[in-house]
C-alpha positions as CSV (number, residue, x, y, z in Angstrom):
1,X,-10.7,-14.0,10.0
2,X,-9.7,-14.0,6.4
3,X,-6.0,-13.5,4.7
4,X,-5.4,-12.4,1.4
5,X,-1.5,-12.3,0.2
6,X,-0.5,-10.9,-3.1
7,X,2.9,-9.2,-4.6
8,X,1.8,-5.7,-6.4
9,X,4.2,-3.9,-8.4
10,X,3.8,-0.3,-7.7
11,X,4.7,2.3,-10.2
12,X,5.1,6.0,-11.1
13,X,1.4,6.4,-11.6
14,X,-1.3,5.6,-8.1
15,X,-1.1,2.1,-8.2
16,X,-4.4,0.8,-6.2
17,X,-2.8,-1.5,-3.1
18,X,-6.1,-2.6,-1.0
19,X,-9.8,-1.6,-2.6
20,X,-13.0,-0.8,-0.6
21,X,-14.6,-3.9,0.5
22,X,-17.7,-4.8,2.5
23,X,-15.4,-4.9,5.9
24,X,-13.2,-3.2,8.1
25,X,-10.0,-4.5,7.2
26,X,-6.1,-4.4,8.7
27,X,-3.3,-4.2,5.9
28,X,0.7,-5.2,6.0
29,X,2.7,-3.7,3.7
30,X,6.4,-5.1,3.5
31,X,9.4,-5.3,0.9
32,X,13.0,-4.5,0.9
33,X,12.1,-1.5,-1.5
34,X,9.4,0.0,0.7
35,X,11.3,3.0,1.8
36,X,11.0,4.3,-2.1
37,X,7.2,3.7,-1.8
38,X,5.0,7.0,-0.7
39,X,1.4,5.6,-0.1
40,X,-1.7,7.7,0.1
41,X,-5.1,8.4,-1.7
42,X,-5.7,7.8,-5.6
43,X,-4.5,10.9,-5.6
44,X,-1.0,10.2,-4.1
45,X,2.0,11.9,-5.6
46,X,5.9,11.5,-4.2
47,X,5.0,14.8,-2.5
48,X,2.0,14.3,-1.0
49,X,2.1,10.3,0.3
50,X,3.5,9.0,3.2
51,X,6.8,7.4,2.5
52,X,7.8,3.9,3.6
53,X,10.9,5.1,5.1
54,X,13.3,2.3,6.4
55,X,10.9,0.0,8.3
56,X,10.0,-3.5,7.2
57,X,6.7,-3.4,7.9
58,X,3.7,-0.9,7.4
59,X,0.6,-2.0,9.1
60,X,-2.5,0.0,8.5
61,X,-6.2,0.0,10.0
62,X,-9.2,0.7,7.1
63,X,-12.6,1.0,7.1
64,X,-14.9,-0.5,4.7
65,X,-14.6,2.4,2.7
66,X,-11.2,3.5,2.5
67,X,-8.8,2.6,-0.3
68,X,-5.2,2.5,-0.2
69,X,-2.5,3.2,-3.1
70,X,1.0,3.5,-3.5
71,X,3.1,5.4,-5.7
72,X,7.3,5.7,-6.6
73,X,9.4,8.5,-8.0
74,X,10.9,5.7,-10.5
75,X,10.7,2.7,-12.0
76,X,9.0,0.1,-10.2
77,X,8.7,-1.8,-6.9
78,X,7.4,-4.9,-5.3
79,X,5.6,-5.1,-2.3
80,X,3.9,-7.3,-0.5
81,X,0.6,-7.0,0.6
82,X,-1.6,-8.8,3.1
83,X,-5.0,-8.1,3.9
84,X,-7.1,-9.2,7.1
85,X,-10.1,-9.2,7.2
């Protein structure tokens, strides 16, 4: 089992989070700002993502294949993000 940690600043535009890679892979998504953060597609708009809400954590189950990428309504955030794989 592998563990990758890294800040990303997410911004008004889709801001990749987690890429494809050659394993299934589990993400945690945390940060005091993450209830401003929608997540989604590369597609993912404030209307169409998922929005952190008011937990501390997001933890999400990927397949090889799957990307996942954040966006905010304005300005910018920081979240943390750590990938198992």
């Amino acid at each position: 089992m592998a563990f990758l940690s890294q800040t990303i600043t997410v911004g008004t535009t889709p801001t990749l989070l987690v890429g494809e890679t050659q394993a299934p892979k589990t993400i945690i998504l945390s940060g005091s700002s993450i209830q401003n953060v929608y997540i989604g597609n590369g597609s993912v708009t404030t209307a169409t993502g998922t929005q952190g809400d008011h937990i501390a954590n997001i933890q999400i189950r990927l397949g090889q294949t799957d990307s996942v990428y954040g966006i905010v309504a304005t300005g910018t955030h920081a979240l943390q993000v750590i990938t198992i794989t």
